[in-house]
Structures are given as C-alpha cells and as structure tokens.
N, C-alpha and C positions, 0 to 999 in steps of 0.2 A: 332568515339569513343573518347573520351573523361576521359583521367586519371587523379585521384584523388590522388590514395595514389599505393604506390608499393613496397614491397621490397621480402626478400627470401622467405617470408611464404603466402602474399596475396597480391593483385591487387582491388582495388576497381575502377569501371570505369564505366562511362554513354555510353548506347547503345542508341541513339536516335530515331535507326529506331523500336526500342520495346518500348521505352520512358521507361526506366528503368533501376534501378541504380544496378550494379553486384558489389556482393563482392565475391571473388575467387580465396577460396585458394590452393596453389601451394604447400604446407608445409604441416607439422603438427606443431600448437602453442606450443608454448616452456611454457608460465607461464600465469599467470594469466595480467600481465602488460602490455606483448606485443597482449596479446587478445583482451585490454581495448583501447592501443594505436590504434588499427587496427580497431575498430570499433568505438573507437570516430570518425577517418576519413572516416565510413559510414556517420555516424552522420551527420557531417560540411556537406558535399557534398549532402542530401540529402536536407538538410536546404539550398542551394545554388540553387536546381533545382526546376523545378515546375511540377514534377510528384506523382503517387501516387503508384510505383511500386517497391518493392525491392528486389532481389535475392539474397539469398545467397548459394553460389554452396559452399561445407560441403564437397564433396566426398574424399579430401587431407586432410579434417583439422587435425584428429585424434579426440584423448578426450580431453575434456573442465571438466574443473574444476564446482563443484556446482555455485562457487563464479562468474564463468562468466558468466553458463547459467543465475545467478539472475542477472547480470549486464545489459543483453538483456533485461528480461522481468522490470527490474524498471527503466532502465534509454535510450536504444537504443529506445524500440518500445514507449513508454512514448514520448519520443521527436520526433520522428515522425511524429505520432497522434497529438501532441498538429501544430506541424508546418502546418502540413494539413487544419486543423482550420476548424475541420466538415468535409472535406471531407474522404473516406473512405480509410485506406493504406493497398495495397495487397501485401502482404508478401510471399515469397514461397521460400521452399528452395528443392536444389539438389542434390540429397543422392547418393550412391552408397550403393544398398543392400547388398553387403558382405561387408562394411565396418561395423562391430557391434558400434563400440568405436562411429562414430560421429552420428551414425543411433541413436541411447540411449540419447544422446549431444542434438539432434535435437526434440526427443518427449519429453523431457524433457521441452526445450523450446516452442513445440506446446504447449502441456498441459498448462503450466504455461500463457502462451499469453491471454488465454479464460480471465485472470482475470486483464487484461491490459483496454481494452474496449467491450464495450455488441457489439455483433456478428462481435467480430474480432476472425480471423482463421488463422494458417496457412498452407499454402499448403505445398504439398510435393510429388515432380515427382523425379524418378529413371532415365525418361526417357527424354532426353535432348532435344527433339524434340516435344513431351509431353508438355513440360515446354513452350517453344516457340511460340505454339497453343494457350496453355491456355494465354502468354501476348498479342497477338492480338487478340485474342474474346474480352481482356477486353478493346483492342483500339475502340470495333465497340461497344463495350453498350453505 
C-alpha cells in the first residue's frame, strides 16, 4: 500500500495488488474546502499512477454539499479521463445502505458522471467483497 494523502476525515492510498487508487473515508466532511483539499489529493495521486481504477469508500463520509458533488463530476472525473488519454476510468464507490445522507451524495454523483464521458458509469457495491471481485475481473479483461 502505498499513502497519499491522510488525515481525521480520509485516507487516500494505492492498493497495488487490485491496481487501484482508494479514497476512504474515516470521517464525515466538515465543508465544502476540506472536501476539495481531499480530493484534489485523489487527483495528484492518480495523475502519478498508471491505472485505471478508482474507489471511493462513502460509507463514513456523511452529506456532501451540491457544490462538491459538482466539484466531482466537472473537475475530479474530468481530470481523470483526460490523464487516461483514451483509456477507460472505472469508477466505483462503497456505500453503506443505511447510510441515507452519503447513499443521495453518491447518486447524485452517479447520475451527474453519464454527462462527464459517453459510457462512463459508476459503480456501486454495498458489498465489500462484491467490490474486490468486481476489481480483479477487470485485471483479467
């Protein structure tokens, strides 16, 4: 493993043996700044790596403001995709279904992604293990 960024609220950190980048949070986000700081250093880090995978585990975040979910869909997944340079970035995130506040946080940002790039998606597993399946099928395509 390999850490990026960490403090009381998230962890962001390269999983080598899934080839993918986790972001993971411990917290609920306090405002809208410290949401921006914590995923610009998605950002940096994924622009540093040479994969195509990125998780975000949600089940601690709490609710996110409108203003961050748009900060994801025009400037986090935006810069992804353009670093990819063609290739495709698989996206998923890790919900907790009784958590309402980041469950709403998260389809918000599904929905909104469809208009990032044509047949970009993102996933969404409850199930942690689920999730781990799904990144090594996509080692073997």
């Amino acid at each position: 493993m390999k850490e990026f960024y960490s403090d009381s609220t998230a962890k962001v950190y390269y999983d080598p043996e899934l080839d993918t980048l986790f972001l993971e949070y411990i917290g609920k986000v306090q405002n809208d700044q410290q949401f921006i700081t914590i995923n610009t250093a998605v950002l940096e880090a994924f622009k540093s790596l040479n994969t195509q995978k990125m998780v975000a585990d949600i089940r601690k975040m709490g609710i996110i403001s409108v203003n961050s979910q748009k900060w994801v869909v025009d400037h986090l997944l935006p810069g992804m995709i353009k670093h990819l340079n063609g290739k495709r970035l698989f996206h998923a995130q890790l919900l907790d279904p009784s958590e309402i506040f980041s469950k709403v946080s998260a389809s918000h940002i599904k929905n909104n992604s469809k208009k990032v790039d044509e047949g970009f998606d993102v996933m969404q597993f409850s199930d942690e293990n689920e999730l781990k399946t799904y990144l090594r099928e996509l080692e073997e395509q």
